[in-house]
Structure formats: structure tokens, C-alpha cells
C-alpha positions as CSV (number, residue, x, y, z in Angstrom):
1,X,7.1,1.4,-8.0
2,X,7.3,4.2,-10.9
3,X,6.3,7.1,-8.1
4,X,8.8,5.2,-5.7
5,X,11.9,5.6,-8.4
6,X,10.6,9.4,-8.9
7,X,11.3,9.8,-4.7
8,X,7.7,9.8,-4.0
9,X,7.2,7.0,-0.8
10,X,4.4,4.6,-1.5
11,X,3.0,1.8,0.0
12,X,1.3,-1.0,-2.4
13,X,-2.4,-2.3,-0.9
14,X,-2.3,-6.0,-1.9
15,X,-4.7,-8.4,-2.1
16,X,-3.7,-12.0,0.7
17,X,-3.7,-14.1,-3.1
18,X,-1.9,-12.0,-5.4
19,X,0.6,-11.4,-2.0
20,X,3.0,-13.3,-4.1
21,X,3.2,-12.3,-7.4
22,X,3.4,-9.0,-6.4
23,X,6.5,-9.5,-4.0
24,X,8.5,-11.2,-6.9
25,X,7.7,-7.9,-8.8
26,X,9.4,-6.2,-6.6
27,X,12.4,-8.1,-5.8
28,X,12.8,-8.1,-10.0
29,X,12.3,-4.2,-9.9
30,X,14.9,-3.7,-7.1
31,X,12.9,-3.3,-4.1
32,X,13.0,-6.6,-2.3
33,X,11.7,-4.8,1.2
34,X,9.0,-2.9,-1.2
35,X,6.3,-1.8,1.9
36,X,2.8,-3.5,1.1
37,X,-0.2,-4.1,3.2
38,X,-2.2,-7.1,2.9
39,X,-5.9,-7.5,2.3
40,X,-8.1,-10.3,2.5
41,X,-11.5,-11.7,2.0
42,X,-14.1,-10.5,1.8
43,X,-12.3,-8.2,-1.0
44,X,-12.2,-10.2,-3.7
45,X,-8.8,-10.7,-5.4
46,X,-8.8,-8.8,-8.8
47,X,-9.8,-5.5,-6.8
48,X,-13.0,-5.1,-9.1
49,X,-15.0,-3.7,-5.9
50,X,-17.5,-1.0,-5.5
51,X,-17.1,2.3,-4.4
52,X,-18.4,1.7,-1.0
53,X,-16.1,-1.3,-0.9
54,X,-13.5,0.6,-1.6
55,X,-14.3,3.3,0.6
56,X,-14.3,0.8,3.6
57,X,-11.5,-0.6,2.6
58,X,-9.4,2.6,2.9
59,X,-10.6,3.2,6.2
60,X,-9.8,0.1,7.3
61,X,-6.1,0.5,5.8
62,X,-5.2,3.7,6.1
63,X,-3.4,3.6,9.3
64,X,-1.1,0.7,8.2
65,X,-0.4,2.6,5.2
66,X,0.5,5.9,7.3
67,X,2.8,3.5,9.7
68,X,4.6,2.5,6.8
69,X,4.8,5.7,5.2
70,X,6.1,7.1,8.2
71,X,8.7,4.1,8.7
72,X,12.4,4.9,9.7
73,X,14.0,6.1,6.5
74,X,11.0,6.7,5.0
75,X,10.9,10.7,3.1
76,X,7.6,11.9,4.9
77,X,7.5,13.3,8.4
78,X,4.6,13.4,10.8
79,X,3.2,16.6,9.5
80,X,3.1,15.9,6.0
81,X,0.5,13.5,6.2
82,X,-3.1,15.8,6.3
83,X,-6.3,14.1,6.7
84,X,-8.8,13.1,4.4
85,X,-12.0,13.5,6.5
């Protein structure tokens, strides 16, 4: 939420347990509508996973997190998104 307040549009990648705790975070910080995207098993919760895990993971994400970035109101634009491939 730090990059967030600096004007810099994030998206928080939440694991389906800690779903919670980090909603009341940000509701207390001021950013009750705060875009996240939800993960689940088999990622476990504490996000201790490998680098192919991870690398998987952000394959499997990235397009929620570009939807949301590129959400009504959001700061970025089409064409400032580049690829990472």
C-alpha cells in the first residue's frame, strides 16, 4: 500500500487463507476497495514457494493483475504495460 500512497497502482497477490487478514489491512490503511487477486492451493499460505512455483504462479496471475491494473480509474493505460516474455 506504501507504492499505492506514492501514486504507483498496485495490485496485492493474496493467498485464499490470509484473504482476510489482508482485507482488514486495508480497510485500516484507508483502502477498503484495495485490488487483490486471490490464490489458492496448491500454493501454500505463507508464500515460502520455489522459484519455479513462483514462476508458475505469475503466469497464471498476471492477466488478473493487468485487468486490475488497467481498471477504470486506475493511473496506467494500455500501452504502459510492456511484456515480460
Amino acid at each position: 500500500m506504501e507504492l499505492e500512497w506514492a501514486g504507483i497502482p498496485t495490485v496485492c497477490i493474496v493467498h485464499r487463507e490470509m484473504r482476510d487478514s489482508a482485507g482488514a489491512i486495508a480497510r485500516i490503511s484507508g483502502h477498503p476497495d484495495y485490488p487483490m487477486v486471490i490464490v489458492d492451493y496448491p500454493y501454500i499460505p505463507t508464500a515460502t514457494w520455489s522459484d519455479d512455483e513462483i514462476a508458475v504462479l505469475a503466469k497464471e496471475v498476471a492477466p488478473q493483475v493487468c485487468e486490475l491494473l488497467l481498471a477504470p480509474g486506475s493511473l496506467l493505460t494500455p500501452g504502459s504495460l510492456r511484456s515480460l516474455d
